[in-house]
N, C-alpha and C positions, 0 to 999 in steps of 0.2 A: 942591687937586689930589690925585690916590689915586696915592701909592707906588705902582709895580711889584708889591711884596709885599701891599698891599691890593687891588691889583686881582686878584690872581693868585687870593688867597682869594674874594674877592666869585665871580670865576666859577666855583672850586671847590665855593663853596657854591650856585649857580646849576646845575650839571650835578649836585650829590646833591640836590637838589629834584626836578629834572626825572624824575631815573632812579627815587625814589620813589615819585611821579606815576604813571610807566608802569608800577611794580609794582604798584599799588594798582588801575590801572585794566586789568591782564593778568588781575587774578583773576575779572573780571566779565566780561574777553573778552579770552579766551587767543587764541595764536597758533594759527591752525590750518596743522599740519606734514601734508601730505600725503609717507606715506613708503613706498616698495617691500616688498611683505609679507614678503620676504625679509631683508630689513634690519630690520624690524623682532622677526619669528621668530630670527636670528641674535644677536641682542639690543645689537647698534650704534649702532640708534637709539634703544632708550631709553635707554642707557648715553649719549647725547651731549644726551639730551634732558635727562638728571637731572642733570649736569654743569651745564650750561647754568642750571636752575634755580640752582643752591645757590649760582654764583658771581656769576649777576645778581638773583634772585628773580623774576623774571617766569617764569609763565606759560606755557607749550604744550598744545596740545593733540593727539596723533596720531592721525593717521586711514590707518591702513595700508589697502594695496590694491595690486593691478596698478599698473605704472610708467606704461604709456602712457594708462590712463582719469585717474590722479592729474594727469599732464600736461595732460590735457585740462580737469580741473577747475581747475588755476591758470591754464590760459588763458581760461576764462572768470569767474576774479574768487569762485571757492568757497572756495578754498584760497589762504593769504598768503605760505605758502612750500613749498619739495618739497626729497626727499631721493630720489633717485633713480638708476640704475642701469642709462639707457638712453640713451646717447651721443649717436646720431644724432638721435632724436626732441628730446632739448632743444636740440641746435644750431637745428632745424630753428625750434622757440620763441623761444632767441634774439637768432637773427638776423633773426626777425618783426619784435620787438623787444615780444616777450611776456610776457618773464622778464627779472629783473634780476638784475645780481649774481654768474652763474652762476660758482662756486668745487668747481675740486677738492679732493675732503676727503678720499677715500679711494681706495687701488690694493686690489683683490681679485683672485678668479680664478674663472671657472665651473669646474667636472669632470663629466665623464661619470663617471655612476655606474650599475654593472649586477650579475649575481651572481658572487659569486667564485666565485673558483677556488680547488676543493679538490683535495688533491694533485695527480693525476696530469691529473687531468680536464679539459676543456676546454671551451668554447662557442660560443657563435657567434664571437667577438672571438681566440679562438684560447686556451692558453693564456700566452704573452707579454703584458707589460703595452705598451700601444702610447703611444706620444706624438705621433701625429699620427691630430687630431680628425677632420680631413674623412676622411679614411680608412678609421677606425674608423666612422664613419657610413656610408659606401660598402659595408664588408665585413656591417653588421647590412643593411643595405637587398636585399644579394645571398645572405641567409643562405635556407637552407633554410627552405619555410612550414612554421609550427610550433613553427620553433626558439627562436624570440627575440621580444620584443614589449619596441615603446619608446610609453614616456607624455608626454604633452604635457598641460598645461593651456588651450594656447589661448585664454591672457586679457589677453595685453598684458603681463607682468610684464617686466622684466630677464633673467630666464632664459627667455624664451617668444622674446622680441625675439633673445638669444643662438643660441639652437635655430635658429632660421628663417633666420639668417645664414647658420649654419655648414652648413643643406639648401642652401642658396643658391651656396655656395663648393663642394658634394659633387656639384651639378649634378643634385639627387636631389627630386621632388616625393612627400615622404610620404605615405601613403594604408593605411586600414584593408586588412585584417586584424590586420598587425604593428605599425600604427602608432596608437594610440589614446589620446583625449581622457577626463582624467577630470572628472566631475560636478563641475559648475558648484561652486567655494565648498571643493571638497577636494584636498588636498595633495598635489601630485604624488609628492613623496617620498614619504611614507606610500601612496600608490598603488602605487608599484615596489618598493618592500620588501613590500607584501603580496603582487605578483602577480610577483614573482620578474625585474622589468622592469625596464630601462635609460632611463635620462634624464639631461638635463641641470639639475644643482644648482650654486645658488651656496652659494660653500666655506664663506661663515661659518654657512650654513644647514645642510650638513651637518655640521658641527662641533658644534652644537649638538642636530641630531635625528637626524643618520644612523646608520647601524648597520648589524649584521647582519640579516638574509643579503646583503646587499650591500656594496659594496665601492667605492674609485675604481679607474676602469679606464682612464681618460687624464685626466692632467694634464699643467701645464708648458707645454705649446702657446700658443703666443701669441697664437694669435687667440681664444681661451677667457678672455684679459685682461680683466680688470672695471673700471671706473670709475665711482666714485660722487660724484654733486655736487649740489651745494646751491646752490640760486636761491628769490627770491621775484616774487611776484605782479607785473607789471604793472597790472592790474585793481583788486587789492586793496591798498590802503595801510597794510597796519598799522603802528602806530609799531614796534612792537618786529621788524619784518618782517628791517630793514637791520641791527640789533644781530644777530639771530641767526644769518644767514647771515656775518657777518664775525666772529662769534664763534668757529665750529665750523670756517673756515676759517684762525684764528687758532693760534700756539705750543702755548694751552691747547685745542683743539678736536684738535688734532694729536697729544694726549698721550694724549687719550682713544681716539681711532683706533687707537693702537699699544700699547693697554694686552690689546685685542677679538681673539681669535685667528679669524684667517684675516683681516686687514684689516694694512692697512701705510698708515703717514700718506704724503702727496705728499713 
């Protein structure tokens, strides 16, 4: 008969077989991470992705893009897990029961971001800094023509999904002249710092790329709140699917969240 302390080793040594196994067979087929290009440019996700590596040895692969097409690609079985940044669209996943797992990993924040304000000067947004977004939407939307021009990427990202909320709660349907799409594949940020334009970023994005001539013009607002969670495939079963998502949602996933400026752990 096996001792307590033989058995305990026997499965000890049965679970570093196994996790071996999944290392050896992650390098020939990694996990594919679909992850908000945003999260990925603020550099979050690979910072949880290379965590992840060093402490288990397996394998990722990230495939950044727009939050709601990545959603769509784990709902059809492309992508084994998602790191995302668009709230309502995963509940909507799942409570399909399309996504498993779904874990909050991360609190952030979007900001409007437009041009500053030099000394005396002013703009469309006045010179006061404002803390209420629908507002500040309201007041460009009623600005003089000419005066102001806001950018959108209109591609599904986490800040595209944010934008469309906050026209939603402003009672406001934006529309060219003042309101404009940039070229498929280019960065809205780098769009409104070159054209001197107002839009909505997420904080750890412009943390990372923002800059002058622009500036944040409201933050703090609570409906500008960010949430980022981590689910895997229904569709796709990778083994390492279940480890990664309860990894990042795990003490050590949580260390790495609050190491990332502009991200605070749950």
């Amino acid at each position: 008969m096996l001792t307590r302390r033989c058995l305990l080793s026997t499965l000890s040594l049965l679970t570093s077989v196994g996790a071996s196994a999944q290392q050896r067979r992650s390098l020939g087929d990694p996990l594919r991470l679909g992850a908000d290009r945003d999260l990925v440019d603020s550099g979050l996700a690979h910072a949880l992705v290379r965590a992840f590596g060093v402490d288990t040895g397996i394998a990722v692969k990230t495939v950044p893009g727009p939050a709601l097409p990545l959603l769509e690609a784990l709902e059809r079985g492309e992508l084994d897990a998602a790191l995302t940044n668009a709230p309502e669209a995963e509940a909507k996943l799942d409570k399909a029961g399309l996504a498993h797992d779904r874990q909050l990993i991360a609190g952030g924040e979007f900001v409007l971001v437009g041009p500053a304000i030099r000394g005396k000067g002013e703009d469309a947004l006045g010179a006061a800094k404002e803390r209420d977004v629908v507002a500040a939407l309201k007041r460009l939307a009623s600005a003089a023509p000419g005066t102001c021009t806001f950018m959108t990427a209109a591609d599904g990202s986490g800040a595209h999904a944010m934008e469309q909320a906050l026209w939603r709660a402003a009672g406001i349907a934006p529309a060219p002249p003042w309101y404009a799409q940039v070229p498929p594949g280019e960065s809205v940020l780098a769009q409104a710092r070159a054209r001197g334009a107002y839009a909505i970023v997420e904080r750890g994005k412009w943390l990372a790329q923002g800059g002058a001539p622009l500036a944040v013009r409201v933050e703090a607002d609570v409906r500008l709140a960010e949430e980022v969670h981590a689910m895997r495939s229904f569709r796709a079963n990778h083994p390492a699917g279940k480890i990664f998502v309860a990894w990042i949602a795990s003490a050590k996933g949580h260390r790495v969240v609050a190491s990332q400026r502009g991200y605070r752990a749950p």
